[in-house]
ZAKE-131250 format. One line per field, with one value per atom (N, C-alpha, C): residue number from 1; residue in three letters; atom name; z, y, x. Coordinates in steps of 0.1 Angstrom, whole numbers, padded with zeros to 4 digits. Each point is the difference from the previous one (the first is absolute). Example, Ala and Ser with C-alpha at 12.3 -4.5 7.8 and 13.67 -1.06 7.14 Angstrom:
resi: [1_1_1_2_2_2] .
resn: [ALA_ALA_ALA_SER_SER_SER] .
name: [N_CA_C_N_CA_C] .
w: [0078_0000_0000_-0007_0000_0008] .
v: [-0057_0012_0012_0011_0011_0011] .
u: [0132_-0009_0009_-0004_0009_-0008] .
***
This chain:
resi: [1_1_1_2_2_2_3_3_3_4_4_4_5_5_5_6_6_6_7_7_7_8_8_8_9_9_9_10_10_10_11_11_11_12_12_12_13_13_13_14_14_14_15_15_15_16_16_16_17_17_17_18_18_18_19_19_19_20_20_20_21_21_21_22_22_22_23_23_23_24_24_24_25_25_25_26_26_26_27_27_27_28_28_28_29_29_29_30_30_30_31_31_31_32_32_32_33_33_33_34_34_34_35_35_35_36_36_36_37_37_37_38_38_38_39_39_39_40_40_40_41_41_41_42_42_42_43_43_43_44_44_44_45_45_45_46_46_46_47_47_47_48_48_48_49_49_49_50_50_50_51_51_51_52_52_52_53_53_53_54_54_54_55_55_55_56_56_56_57_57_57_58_58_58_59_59_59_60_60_60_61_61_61_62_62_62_63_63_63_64_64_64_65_65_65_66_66_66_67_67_67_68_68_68_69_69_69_70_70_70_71_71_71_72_72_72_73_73_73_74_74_74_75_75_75_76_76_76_77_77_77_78_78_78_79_79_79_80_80_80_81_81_81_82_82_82_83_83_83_84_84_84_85_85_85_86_86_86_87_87_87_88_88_88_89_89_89_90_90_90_91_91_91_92_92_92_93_93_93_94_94_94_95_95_95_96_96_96_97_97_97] .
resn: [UNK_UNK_UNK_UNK_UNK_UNK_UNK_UNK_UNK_UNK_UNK_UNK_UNK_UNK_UNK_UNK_UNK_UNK_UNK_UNK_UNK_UNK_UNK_UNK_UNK_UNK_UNK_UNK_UNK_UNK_UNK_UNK_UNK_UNK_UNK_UNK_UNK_UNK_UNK_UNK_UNK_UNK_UNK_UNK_UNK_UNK_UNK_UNK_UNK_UNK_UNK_UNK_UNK_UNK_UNK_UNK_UNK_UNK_UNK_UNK_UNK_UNK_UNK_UNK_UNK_UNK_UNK_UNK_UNK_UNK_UNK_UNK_UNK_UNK_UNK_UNK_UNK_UNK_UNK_UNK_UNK_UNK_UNK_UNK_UNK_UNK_UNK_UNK_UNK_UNK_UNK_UNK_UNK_UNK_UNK_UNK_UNK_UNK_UNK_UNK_UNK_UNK_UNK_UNK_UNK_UNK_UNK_UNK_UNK_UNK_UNK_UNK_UNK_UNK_UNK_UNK_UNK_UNK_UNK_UNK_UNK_UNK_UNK_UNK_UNK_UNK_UNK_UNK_UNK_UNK_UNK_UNK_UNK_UNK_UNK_UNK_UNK_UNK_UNK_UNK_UNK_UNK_UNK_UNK_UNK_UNK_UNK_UNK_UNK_UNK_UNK_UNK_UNK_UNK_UNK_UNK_UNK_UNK_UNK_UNK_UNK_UNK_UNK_UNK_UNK_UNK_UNK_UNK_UNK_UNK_UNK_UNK_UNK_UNK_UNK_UNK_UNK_UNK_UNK_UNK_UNK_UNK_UNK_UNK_UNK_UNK_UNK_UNK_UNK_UNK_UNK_UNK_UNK_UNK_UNK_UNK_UNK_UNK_UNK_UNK_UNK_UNK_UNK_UNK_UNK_UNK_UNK_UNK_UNK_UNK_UNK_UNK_UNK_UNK_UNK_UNK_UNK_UNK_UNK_UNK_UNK_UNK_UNK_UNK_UNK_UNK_UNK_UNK_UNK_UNK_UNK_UNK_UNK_UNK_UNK_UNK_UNK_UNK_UNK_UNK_UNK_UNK_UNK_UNK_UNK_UNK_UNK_UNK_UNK_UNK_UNK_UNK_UNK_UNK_UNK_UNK_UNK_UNK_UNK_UNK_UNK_UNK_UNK_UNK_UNK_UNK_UNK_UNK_UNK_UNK_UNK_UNK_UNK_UNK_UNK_UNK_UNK_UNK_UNK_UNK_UNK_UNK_UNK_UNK_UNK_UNK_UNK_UNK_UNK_UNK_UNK] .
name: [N_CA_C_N_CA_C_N_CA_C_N_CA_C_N_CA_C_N_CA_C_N_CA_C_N_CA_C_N_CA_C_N_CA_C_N_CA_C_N_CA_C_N_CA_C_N_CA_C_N_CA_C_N_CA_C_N_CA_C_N_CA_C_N_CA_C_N_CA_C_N_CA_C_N_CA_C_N_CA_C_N_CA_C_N_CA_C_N_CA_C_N_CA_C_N_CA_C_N_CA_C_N_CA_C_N_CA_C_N_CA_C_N_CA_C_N_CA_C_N_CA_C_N_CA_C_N_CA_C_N_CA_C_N_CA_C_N_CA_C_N_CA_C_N_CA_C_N_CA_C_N_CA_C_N_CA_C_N_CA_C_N_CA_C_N_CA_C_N_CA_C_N_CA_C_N_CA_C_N_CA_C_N_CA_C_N_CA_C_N_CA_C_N_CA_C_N_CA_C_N_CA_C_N_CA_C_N_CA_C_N_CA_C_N_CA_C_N_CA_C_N_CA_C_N_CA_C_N_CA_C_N_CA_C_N_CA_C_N_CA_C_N_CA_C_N_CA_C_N_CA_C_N_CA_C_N_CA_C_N_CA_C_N_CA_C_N_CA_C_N_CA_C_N_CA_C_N_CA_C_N_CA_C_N_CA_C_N_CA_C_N_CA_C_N_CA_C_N_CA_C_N_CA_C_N_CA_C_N_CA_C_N_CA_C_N_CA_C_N_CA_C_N_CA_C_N_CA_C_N_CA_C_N_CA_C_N_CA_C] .
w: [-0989_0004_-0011_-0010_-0017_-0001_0002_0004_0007_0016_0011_0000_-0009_-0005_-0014_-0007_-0012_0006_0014_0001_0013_0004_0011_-0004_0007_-0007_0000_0013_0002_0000_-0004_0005_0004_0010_0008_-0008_-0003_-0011_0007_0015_0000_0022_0003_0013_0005_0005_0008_0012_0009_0012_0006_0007_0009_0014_0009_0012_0008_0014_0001_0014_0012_0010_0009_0010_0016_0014_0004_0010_-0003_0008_-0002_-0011_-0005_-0004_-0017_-0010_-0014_-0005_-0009_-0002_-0019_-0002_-0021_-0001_-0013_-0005_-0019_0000_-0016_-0004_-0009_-0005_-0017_-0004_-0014_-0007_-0014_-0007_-0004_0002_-0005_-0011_-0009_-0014_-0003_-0009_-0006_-0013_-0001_-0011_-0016_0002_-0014_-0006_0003_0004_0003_0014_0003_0009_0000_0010_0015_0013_0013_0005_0010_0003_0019_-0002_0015_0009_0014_0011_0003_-0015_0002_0015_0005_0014_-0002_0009_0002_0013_0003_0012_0002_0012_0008_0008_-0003_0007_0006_0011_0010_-0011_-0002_-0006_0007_0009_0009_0005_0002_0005_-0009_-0013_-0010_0007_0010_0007_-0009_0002_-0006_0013_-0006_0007_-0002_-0012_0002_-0021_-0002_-0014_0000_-0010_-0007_-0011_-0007_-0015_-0008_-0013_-0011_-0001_-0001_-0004_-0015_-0001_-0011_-0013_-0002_-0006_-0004_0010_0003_0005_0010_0004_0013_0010_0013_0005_0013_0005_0017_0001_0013_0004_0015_0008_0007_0003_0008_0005_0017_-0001_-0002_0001_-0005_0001_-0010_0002_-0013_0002_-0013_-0003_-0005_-0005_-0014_0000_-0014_-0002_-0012_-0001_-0012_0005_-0008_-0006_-0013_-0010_-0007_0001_-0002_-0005_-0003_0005_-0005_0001_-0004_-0013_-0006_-0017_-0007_0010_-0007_0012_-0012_0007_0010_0011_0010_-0008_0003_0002_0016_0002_0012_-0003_0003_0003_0011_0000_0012_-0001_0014_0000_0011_0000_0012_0002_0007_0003_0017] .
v: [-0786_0014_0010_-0005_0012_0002_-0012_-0001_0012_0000_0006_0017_0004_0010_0006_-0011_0005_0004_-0010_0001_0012_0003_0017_0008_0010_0010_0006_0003_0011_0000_0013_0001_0011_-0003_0004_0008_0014_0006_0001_0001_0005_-0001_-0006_-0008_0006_0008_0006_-0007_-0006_-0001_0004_0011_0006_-0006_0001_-0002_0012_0001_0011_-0001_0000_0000_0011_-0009_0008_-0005_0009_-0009_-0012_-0016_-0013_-0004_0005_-0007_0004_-0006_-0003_0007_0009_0002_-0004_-0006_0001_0003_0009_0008_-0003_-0009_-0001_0013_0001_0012_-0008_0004_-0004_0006_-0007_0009_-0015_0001_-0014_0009_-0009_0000_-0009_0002_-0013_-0004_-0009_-0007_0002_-0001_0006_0012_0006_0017_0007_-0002_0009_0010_-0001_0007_-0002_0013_-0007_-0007_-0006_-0011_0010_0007_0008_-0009_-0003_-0006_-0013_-0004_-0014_-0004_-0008_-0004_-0003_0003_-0005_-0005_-0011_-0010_-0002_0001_-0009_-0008_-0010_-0014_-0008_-0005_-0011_-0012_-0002_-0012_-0013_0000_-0010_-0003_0011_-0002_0005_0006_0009_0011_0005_0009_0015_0004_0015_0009_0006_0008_0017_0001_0011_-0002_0011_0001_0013_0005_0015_-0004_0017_-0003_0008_-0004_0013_0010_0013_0018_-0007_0014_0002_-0005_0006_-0003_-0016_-0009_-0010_-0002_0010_-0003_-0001_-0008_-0004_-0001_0001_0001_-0007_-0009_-0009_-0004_0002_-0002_-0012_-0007_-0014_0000_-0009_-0004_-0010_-0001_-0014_-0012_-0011_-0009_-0007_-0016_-0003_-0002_0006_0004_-0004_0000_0000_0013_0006_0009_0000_0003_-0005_0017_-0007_0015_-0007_0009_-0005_0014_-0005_0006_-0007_0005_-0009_-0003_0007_-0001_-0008_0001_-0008_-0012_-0004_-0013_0002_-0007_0002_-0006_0012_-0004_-0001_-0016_0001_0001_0003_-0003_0000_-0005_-0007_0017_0004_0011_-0009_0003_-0002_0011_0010_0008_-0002] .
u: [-0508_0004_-0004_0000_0000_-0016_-0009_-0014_-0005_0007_-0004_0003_0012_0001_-0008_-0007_-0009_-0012_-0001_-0014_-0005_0014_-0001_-0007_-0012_-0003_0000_0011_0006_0014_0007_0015_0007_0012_0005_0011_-0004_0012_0014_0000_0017_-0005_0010_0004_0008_0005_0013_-0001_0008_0005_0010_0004_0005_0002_0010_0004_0008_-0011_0008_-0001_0009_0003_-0004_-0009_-0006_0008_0009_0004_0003_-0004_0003_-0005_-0009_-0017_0006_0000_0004_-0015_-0007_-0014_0002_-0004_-0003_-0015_0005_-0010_-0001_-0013_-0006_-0009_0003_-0006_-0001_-0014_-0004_-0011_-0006_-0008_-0010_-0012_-0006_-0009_0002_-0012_-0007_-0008_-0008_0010_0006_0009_-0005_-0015_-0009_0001_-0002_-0001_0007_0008_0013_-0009_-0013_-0004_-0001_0006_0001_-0009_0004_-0013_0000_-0012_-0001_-0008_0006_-0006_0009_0007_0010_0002_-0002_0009_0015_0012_0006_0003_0001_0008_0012_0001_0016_-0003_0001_-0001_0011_0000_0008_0000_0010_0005_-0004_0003_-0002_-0016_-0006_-0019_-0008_0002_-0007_-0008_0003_-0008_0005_-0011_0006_0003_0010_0011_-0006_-0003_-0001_-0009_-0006_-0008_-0005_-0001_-0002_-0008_-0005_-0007_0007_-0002_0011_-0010_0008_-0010_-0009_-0004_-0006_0008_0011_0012_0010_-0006_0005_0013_0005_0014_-0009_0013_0000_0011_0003_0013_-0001_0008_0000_0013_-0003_0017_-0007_0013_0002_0013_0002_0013_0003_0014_0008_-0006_0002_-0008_-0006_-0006_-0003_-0013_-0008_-0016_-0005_-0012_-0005_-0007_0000_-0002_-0020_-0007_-0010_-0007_-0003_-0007_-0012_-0008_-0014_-0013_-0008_-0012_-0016_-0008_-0013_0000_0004_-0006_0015_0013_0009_0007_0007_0005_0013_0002_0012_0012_0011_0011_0009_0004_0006_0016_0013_0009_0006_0014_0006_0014_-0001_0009_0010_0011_0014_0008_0003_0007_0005] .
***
C-alpha cells in the first residue's frame, strides 16, 4: 500500500462528501482538488468516475477545470470512484454511502 502511494502521481488534496436529500432519492456530492504530487501543480482535464460496484460500468464521469477542482453527484449506493488522466496514474476507490 506505502509502494502504491509513493508511486501516485497524482494527489487528491481535499474530498468532501456531502449528502443531501431530493424527495425519496438520497443524492452525494464529491467535490475535490487533483494535483500532480511533484509539483502541486493542478492536473486540468483529470477524469473522474462513478462506477457500479457490481458491473464497473460507468455511471456517470466529468473532467477537472483548469484549476483542477471537480465536483460530482451520485445516488446512494456502492461504487468505485476512479481518478486518472493520460499523463498520470489511476486512482480507484471503493465508496459506500
Amino acid at each position: 500500500m506505502k509502494n502504491f502511494k509513493t508511486n501516485l502521481l497524482f494527489l487528491i488534496l481535499f474530498l468532501i462528501v456531502t449528502g443531501r436529500s431530493f424527495s425519496q432519492d438520497q443524492i452525494y456530492t464529491i467535490k475535490g482538488n487533483i494535483v500532480d504530487e511533484n509539483d502541486d501543480v493542478a492536473i486540468e482535464g483529470a477524469w473522474v468516475s462513478v462506477l457500479d460496484l457490481k458491473s464497473n460500468l460507468i455511471i456517470k464521469k466529468i473532467e477537472t477545470t483548469s484549476e483542477g477542482v471537480f465536483e460530482i453527484d451520485f445516488e446512494k449506493g456502492k461504487y468505485h470512484l476512479s481518478f486518472g488522466s493520460e499523463k498520470h496514474q489511476t486512482l480507484l476507490l471503493q465508496v459506500d454511502y
